[in-house]
TIMARVO-61769 format. One record per residue (C-alpha): residue number from 1; x, y, z. Coordinates in steps of 0.2 Angstrom, whole numbers. Example, Ala and Ser with C-alpha at 12.3 -4.5 7.8 and 13.67 -1.06 7.14 Angstrom:
BEGIN
<1; <62; -22; 39>> <2; <68; -5; 36>> 
REM end
This chain:
BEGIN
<1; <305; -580; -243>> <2; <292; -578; -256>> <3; <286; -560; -261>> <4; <267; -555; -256>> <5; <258; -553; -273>> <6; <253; -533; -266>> <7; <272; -531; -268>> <8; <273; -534; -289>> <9; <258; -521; -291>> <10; <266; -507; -279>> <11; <282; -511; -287>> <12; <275; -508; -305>> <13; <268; -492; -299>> <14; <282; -487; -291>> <15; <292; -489; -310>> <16; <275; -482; -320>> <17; <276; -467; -308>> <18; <295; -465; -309>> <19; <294; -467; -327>> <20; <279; -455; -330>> <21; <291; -441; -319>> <22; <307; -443; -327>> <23; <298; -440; -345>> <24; <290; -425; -340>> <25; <306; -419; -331>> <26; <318; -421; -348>> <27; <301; -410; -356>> <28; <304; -397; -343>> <29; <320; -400; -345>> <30; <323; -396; -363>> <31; <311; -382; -362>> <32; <321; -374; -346>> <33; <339; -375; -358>> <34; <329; -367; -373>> <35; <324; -353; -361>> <36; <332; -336; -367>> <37; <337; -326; -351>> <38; <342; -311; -359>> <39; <347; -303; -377>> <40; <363; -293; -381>> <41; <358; -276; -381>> <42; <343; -277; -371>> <43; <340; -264; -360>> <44; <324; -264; -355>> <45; <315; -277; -343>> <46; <301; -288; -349>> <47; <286; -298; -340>> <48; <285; -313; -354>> <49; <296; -327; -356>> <50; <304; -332; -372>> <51; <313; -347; -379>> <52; <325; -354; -393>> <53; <333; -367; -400>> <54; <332; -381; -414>> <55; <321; -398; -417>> <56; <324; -411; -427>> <57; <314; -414; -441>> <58; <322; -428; -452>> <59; <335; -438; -440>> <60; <341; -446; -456>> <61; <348; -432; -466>> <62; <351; -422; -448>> <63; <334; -408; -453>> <64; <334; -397; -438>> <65; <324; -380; -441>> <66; <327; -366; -429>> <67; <312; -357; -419>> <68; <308; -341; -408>> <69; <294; -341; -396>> <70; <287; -329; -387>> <71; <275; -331; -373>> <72; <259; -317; -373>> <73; <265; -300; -362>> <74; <249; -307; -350>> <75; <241; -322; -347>> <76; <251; -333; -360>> <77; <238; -347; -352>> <78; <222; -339; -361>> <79; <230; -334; -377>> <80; <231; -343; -392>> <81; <248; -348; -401>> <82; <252; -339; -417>> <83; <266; -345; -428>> <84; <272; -334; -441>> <85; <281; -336; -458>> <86; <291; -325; -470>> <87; <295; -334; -487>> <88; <306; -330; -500>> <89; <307; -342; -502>> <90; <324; -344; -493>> <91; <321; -329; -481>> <92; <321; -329; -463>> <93; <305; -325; -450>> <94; <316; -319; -435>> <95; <325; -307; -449>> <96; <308; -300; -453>> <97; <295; -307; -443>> <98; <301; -306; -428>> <99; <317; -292; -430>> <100; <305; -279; -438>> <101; <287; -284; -441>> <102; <279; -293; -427>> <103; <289; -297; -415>> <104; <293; -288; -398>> <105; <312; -286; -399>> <106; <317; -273; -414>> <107; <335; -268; -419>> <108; <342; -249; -419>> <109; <353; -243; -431>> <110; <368; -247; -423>> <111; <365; -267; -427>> <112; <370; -269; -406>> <113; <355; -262; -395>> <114; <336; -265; -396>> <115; <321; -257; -394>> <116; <303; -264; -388>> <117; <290; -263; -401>> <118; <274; -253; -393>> <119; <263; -265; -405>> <120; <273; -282; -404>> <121; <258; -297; -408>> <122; <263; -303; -391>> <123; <249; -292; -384>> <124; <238; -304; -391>> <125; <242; -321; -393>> <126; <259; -332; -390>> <127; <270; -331; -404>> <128; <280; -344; -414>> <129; <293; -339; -426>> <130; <302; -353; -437>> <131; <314; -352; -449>> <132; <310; -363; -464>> <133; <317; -374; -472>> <134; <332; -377; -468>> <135; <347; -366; -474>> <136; <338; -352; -469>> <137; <342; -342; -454>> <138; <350; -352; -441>> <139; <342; -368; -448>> <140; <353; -383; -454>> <141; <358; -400; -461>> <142; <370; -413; -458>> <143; <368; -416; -477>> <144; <374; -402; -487>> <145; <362; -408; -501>> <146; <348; -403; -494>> <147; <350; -384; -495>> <148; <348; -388; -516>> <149; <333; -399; -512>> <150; <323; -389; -504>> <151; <304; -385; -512>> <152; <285; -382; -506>> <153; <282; -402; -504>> <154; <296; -404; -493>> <155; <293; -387; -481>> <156; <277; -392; -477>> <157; <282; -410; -473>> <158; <295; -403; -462>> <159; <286; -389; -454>> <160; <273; -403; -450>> <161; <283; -412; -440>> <162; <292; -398; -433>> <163; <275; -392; -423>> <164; <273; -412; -418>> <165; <290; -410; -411>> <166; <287; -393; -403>> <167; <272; -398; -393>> <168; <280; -412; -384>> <169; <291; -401; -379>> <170; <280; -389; -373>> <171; <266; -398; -369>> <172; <255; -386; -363>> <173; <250; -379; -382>> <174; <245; -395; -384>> <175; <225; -392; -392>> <176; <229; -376; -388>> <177; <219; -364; -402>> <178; <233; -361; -416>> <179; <233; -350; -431>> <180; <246; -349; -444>> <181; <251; -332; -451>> <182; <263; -325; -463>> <183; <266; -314; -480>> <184; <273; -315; -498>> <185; <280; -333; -500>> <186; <272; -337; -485>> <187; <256; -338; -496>> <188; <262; -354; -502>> <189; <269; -359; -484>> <190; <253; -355; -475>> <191; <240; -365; -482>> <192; <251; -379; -488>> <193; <256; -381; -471>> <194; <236; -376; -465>> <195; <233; -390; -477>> <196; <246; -403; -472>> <197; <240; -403; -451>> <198; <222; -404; -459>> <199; <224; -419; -468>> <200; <234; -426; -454>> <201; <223; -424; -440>> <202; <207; -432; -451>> <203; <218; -447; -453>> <204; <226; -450; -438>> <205; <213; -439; -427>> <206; <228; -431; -419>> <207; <220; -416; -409>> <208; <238; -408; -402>> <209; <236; -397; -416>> <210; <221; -387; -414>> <211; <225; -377; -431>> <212; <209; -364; -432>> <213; <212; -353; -446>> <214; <228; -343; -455>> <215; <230; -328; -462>> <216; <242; -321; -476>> <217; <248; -304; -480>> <218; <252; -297; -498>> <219; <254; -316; -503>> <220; <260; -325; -518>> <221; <244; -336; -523>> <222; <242; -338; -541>> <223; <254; -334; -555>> <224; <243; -327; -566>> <225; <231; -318; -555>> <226; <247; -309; -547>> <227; <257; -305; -562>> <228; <242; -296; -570>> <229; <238; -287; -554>> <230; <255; -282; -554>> <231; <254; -275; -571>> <232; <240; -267; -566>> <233; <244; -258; -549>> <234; <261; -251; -560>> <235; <252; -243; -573>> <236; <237; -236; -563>> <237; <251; -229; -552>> <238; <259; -218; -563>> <239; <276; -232; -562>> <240; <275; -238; -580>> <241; <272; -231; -598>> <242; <256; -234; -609>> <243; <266; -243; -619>> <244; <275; -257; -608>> <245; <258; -261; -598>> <246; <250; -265; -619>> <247; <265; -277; -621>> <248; <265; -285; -602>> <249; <245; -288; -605>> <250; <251; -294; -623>> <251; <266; -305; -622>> <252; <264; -310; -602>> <253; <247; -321; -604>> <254; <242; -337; -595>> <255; <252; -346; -606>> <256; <269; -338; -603>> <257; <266; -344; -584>> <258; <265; -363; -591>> <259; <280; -361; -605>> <260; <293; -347; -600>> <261; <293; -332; -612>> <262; <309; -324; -616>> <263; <297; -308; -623>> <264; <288; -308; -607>> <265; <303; -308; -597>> <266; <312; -293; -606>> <267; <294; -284; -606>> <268; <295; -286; -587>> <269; <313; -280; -585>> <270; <309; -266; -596>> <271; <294; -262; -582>> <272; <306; -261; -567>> <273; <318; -250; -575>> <274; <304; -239; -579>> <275; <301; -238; -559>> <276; <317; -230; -558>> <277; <328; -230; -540>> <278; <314; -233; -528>> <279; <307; -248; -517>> <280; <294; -256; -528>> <281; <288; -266; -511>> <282; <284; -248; -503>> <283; <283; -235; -518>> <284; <280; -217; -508>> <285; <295; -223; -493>> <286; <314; -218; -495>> <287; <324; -233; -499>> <288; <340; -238; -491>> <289; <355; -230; -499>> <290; <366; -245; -495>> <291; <354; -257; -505>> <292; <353; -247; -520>> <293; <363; -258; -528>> <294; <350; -271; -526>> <295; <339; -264; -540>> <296; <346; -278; -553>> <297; <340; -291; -543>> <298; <325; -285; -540>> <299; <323; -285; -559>> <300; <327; -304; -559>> <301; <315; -311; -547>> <302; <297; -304; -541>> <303; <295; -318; -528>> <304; <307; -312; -516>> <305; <302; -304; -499>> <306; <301; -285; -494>> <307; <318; -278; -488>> <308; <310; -260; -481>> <309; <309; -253; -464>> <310; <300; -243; -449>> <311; <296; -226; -445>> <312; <303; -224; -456>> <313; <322; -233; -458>> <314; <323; -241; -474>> <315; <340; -249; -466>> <316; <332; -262; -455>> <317; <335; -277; -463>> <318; <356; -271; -463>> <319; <353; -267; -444>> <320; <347; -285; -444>> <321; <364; -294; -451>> <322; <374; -284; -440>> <323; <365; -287; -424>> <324; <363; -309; -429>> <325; <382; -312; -432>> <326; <387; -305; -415>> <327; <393; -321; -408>> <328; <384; -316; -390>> <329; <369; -313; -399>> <330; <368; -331; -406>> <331; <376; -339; -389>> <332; <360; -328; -381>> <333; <348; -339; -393>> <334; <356; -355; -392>> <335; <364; -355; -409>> <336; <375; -371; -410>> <337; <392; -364; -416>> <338; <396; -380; -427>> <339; <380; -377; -437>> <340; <379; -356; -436>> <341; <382; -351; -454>> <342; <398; -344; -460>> <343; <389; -327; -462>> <344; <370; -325; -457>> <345; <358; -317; -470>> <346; <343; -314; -469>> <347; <338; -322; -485>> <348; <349; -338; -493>> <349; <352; -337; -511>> <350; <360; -355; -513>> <351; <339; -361; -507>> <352; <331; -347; -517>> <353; <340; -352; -533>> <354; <340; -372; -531>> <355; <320; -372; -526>> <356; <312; -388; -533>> <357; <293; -387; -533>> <358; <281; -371; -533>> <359; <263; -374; -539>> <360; <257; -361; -552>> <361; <242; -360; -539>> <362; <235; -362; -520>> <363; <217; -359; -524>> <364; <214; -377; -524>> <365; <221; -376; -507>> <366; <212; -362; -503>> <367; <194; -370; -512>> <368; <198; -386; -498>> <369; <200; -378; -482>> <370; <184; -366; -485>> <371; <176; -379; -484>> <372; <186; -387; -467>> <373; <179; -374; -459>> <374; <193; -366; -455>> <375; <194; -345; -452>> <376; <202; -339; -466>> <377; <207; -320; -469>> <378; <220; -312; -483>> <379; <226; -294; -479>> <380; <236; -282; -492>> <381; <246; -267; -491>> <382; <239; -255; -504>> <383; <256; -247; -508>> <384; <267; -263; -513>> <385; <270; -268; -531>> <386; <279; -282; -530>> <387; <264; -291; -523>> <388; <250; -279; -522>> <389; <231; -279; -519>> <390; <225; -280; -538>> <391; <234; -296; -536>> <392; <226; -302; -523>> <393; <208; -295; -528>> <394; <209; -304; -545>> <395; <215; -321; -536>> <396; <200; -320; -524>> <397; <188; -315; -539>> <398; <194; -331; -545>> <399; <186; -340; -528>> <400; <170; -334; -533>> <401; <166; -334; -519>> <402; <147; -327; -511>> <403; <148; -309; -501>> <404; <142; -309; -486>> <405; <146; -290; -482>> <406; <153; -279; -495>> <407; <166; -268; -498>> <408; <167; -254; -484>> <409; <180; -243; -475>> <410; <187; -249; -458>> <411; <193; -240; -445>> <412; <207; -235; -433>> <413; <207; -219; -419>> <414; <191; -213; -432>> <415; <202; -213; -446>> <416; <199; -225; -463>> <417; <211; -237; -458>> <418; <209; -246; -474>> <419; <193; -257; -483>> <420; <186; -273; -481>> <421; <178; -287; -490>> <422; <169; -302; -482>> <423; <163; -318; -492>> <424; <157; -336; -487>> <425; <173; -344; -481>> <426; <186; -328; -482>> <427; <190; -312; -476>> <428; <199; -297; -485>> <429; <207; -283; -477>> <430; <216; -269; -487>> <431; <229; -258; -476>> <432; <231; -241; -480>> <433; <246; -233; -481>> <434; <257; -250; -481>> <435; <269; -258; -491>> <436; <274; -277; -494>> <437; <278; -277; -473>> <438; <263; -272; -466>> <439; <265; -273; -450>> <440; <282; -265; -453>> <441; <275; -247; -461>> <442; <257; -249; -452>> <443; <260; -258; -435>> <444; <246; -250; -427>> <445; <234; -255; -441>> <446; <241; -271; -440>> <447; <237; -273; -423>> <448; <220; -269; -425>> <449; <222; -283; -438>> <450; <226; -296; -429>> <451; <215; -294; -415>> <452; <200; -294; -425>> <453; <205; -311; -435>> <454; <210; -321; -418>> <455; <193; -314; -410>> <456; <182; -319; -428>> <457; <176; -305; -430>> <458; <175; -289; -442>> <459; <185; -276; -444>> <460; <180; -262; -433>> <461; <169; -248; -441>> <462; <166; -232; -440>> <463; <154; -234; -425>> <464; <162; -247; -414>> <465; <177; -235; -417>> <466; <172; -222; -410>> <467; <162; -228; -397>> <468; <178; -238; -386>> <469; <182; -218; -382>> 
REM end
């Protein structure tokens, strides 16, 4: 008996249909098995949801990189998506960003039990934490190589498609408004990666990622710029003798950025012992006693992230190894026990120390997305001096860039809650009273921050200040 022709297009419905749900559903699925319930310790309810898990970024070596998110406390819906990155490079977000900067869920000194931050970002926007590359944090490879492979080019690349990834499975970001955000390596992360979507979108006219703007914190931008801001920031702080900032200005020129200097390095060494036993990425805060051993390293390296704490516990980043190597901690976040490292840190060494690629300099970066129209703000603790704001200032000098308002105090509950500088294209905001971690010693301030940069506009004054009370 033949087969009314109707019958073939309601049959190819029926499998375009059926097709069409079973995608979505193993979407909704994957999102619903990334879903985390509830964390160890947690003993306070919350009204936002919040997931984690891995995705894929190279299937050939095995890349997976390991994310956090965090719907908005209200209306998730309305609310942009935020993604954060600490640097290192080698160091985890969820150990800083997340753990005790940003994020909602903080770790008390016993490393088992949590506390709710009163000024999580999660007020304002969705937020996205990733620990990248991989090797750091809970992110892996199947090819042990690539932890010594590992450099600027290749984060970027991966973080890239990462976010691809991450939007199919949660389609509803998809052109949602996106910023990226971060501090110290993270000045190279940031824009590379701000970089990398714009590019991609102008070729392929991908729209999934609506990339807005990003803003970085106390960031490493340009060798030169930062080393003699450094220099700077020590000796006009009292931190450093008359003599040692001559031969850092002396023997640490532009040059010895190109060709290593052996004099510039012992010069620089001699600096930091000069600082004596304190935390040079928060100079007027205690440090932890446990990491006063660290000061060496310190000594070694001034491009690795802040290791300080809140109100003021110096020892967060040690409540922070306890509290992720509890095995019902990582089981809560969906930790895959053949990939979770032997011991979690919150920074890799093996991927600090085997880095491949690091531009002397983002400012070309920074000189193409001005003009991509892209929001772009950079925010410095005045108190750090691994990074500091002289650093910064000189790198943006180096713009030369137009003002369009200048330099003025901002304001928080009618007190200066730092100053500000906007030009055509970018946006400065200096934080009083905080360190390397902004949003770890001023999380108030940094509240205020944030709002103002996903809103576009200034930072408040002294007028609209006092006129919300």
């Amino acid at each position: 008996m033949a087969r009314p022709k109707w019958a073939s297009g309601v049959a190819i419905l029926f499998f375009v249909v059926l097709n069409l749900y079973v995608g979505n559903s193993v979407v909704a699925t994957q999102q619903e098995l990334d879903r985390v319930l509830e964390l160890p310790g947690q003993t306070f309810n919350v009204s936002f949801a919040q997931y984690s898990g891995y995705v894929t970024v190279n299937e050939e070596s095995g890349r997976a990189l390991f994310y956090w998110f965090i719907e908005a406390v209200e209306d998730p819906d309305s609310k942009p998506l935020v993604l954060w990155l600490n640097g290192g490079p080698g160091c985890s977000s969820i150990a800083y960003g997340e753990a005790e900067e940003i994020g909602p869920f903080h770790i008390q000194r016993d490393g088992k039990s949590l506390y709710l931050n009163s000024y999580s970002w999660n007020q304002v926007a969705n937020i996205l934490f990733l620990d990248s590359p991989v090797g750091v944090g809970f992110s892996y490879s199947n090819t042990s190589s690539d932890l010594l492979d590992n450099g600027d080019k290749r984060t970027a690349a991966d973080s890239l498609a990462f976010l691809l990834k991450w939007v199919e499975r949660f389609p509803q970001f998809k052109g949602r408004d996106f910023y990226i955000t971060g501090e110290s390596y993270g000045g190279h992360y940031v824009p590379q990666l701000s970089q990398a979507i714009v590019r991609y979108n102008r070729v392929t006219g991908g729209k999934a990622i609506n990339l807005k703007g990003y803003m970085v914190g106390n960031a490493l931008t340009d060798d030169y710029h930062d080393h003699l801001g450094v220099f700077q920031f020590m000796w006009s702080g009292g931190l450093i003798s008359d003599q040692t900032y001559k031969k850092l200005n002396l023997l640490c020129d532009s040059q010895s950025f190109i060709h290593p200097s052996s004099s510039c390095d012992e010069v620089t060494d001699i600096a930091f012992q000069e600082l004596g036993r304190i935390d040079p990425y928060s100079i007027y805060t205690p440090i932890c006693p446990a990491n006063a051993s660290q000061s060496n390293r310190l000594q070694k390296r001034m491009r690795v992230i802040g290791r300080i704490g809140e109100q003021y516990d110096p020892c967060t980043e040690k409540h922070s190894v306890v509290y992720f190597n509890l095995p019902e901690v990582q089981k809560a976040l969906h930790v895959l026990p053949q990939f979770a490292p032997s011991k979690w840190d919150t920074c890799n060494d093996l991927v600090n120390e085997n880095w491949k690629d690091s531009p002397m300099t983002v400012l070309d970066i920074y000189r193409e997305l001005i003009h991509s129209g892209l929001r772009i703000w950079m925010f410095s603790g005045d108190t750090d001096a691994i990074l500091p704001i002289t650093s910064t200032r000189y790198s943006i000098d180096a713009l030369e860039l137009p003002t369009v308002r200048p330099w003025h105090a901002w304001y928080d509950n009618a007190e200066v809650g730092g100053w500000t500088q906007e030009y055509e294209g970018l946006t400065f905001v200096a934080v009083r009273g905080a360190g390397h971690e902004v949003p770890l010693h001023r999380p108030k301030l940094a509240l205020t921050l944030i709002k103002s940069f996903l809103s576009g506009t200034s930072m408040p004054t002294l007028e609209l200040d006092t006129a919300s009370y």
